[in-house]
TORKOL-4160 file (C-alpha; in steps of 0.2 Angstrom, whole numbers, padded with zeros to 4 digits, m for minus):
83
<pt num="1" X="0000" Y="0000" Z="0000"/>
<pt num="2" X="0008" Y="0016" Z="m0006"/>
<pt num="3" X="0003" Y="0035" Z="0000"/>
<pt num="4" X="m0008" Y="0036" Z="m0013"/>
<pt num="5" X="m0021" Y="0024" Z="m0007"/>
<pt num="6" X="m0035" Y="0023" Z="0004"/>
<pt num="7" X="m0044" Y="0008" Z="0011"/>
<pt num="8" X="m0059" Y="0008" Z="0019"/>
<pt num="9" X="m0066" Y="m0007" Z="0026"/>
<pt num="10" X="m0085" Y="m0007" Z="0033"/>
<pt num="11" X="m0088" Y="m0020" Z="0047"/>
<pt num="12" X="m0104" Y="m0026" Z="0055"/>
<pt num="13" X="m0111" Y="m0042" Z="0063"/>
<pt num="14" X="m0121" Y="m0052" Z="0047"/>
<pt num="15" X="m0137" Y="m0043" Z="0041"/>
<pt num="16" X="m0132" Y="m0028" Z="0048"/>
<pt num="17" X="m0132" Y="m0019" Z="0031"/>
<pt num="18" X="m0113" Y="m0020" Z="0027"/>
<pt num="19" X="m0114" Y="m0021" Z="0008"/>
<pt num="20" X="m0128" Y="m0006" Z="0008"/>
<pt num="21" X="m0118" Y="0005" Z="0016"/>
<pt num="22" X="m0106" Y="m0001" Z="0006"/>
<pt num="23" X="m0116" Y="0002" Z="m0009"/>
<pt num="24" X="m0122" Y="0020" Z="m0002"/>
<pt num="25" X="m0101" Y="0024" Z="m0002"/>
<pt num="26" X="m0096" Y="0018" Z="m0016"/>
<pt num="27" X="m0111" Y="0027" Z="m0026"/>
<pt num="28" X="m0108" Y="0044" Z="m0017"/>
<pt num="29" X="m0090" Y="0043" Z="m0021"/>
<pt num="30" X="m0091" Y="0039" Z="m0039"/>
<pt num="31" X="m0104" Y="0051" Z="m0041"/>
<pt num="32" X="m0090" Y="0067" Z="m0033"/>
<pt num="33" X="m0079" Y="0060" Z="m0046"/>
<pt num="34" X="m0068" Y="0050" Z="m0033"/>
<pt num="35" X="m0059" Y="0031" Z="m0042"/>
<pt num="36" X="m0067" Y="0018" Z="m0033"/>
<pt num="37" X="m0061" Y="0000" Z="m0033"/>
<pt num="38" X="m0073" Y="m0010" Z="m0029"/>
<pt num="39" X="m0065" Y="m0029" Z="m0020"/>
<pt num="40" X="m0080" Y="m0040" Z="m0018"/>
<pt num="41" X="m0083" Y="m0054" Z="m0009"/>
<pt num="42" X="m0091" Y="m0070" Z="m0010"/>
<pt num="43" X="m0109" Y="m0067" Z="m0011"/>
<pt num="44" X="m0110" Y="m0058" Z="m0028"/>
<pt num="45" X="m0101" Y="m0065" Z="m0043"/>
<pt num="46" X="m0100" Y="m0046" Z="m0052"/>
<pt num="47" X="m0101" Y="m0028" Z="m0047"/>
<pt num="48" X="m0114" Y="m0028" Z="m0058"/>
<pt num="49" X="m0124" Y="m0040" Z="m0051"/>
<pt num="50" X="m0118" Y="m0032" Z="m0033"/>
<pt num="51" X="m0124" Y="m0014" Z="m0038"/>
<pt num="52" X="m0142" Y="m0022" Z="m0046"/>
<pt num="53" X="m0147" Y="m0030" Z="m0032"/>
<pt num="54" X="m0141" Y="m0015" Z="m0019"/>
<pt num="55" X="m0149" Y="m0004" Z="m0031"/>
<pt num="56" X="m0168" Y="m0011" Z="m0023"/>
<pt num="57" X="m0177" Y="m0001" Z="m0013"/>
<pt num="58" X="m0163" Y="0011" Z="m0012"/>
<pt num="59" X="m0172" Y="0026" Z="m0007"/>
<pt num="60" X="m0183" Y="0017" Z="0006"/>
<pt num="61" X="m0165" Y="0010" Z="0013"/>
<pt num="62" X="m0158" Y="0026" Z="0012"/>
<pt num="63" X="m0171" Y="0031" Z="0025"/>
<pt num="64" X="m0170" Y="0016" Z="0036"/>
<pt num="65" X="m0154" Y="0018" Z="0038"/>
<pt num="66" X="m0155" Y="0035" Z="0040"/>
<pt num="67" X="m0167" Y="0031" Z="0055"/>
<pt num="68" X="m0160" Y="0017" Z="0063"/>
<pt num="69" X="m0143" Y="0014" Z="0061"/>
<pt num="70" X="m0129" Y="0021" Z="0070"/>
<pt num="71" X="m0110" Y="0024" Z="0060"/>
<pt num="72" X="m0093" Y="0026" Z="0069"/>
<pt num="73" X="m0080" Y="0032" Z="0059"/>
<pt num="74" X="m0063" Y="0029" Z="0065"/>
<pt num="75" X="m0044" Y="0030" Z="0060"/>
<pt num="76" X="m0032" Y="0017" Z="0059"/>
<pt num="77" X="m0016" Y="0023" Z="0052"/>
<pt num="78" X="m0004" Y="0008" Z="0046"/>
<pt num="79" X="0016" Y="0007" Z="0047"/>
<pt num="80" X="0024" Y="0021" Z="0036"/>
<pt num="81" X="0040" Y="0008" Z="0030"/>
<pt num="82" X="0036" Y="0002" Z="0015"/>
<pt num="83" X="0045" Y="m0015" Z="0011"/>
């Protein structure tokens, strides 16, 4: 990992609504104009397949989660030596 990178990881127990906040990020990042890498994981073969079935019901997710869920955003800066 170089200077130039940022990785943010989203963690939750299962069902929590990982992948939809995950969703909500990548989408308002793009959408500023930010390159987004997208790293997938098991349960979705694609990122189009990911974004289509995130993309259901987005607004009335957008409000749920607006009304129920709590985010901590923290810091974790990793050794400076690159090898």
């Amino acid at each position: 990992m170089n200077k130039n990178e940022i990785k943010i990881t989203i963690s939750g127990v299962p069902a929590s609504g990982k992948s939809r906040m995950l969703y909500i990020l990548k989408h308002i990042l793009k959408e500023e104009g930010f390159s987004v890498e997208h790293k997938l994981n098991s349960d979705f073969n694609n990122e189009v397949e990911f974004n289509k079935h995130m993309e259901k019901n987005i607004e009335k997710i957008y409000e749920d989660f607006k009304n129920t869920k709590t985010i901590e955003l923290s810091e974790l800066s990793l050794n400076t030596e690159i090898v």
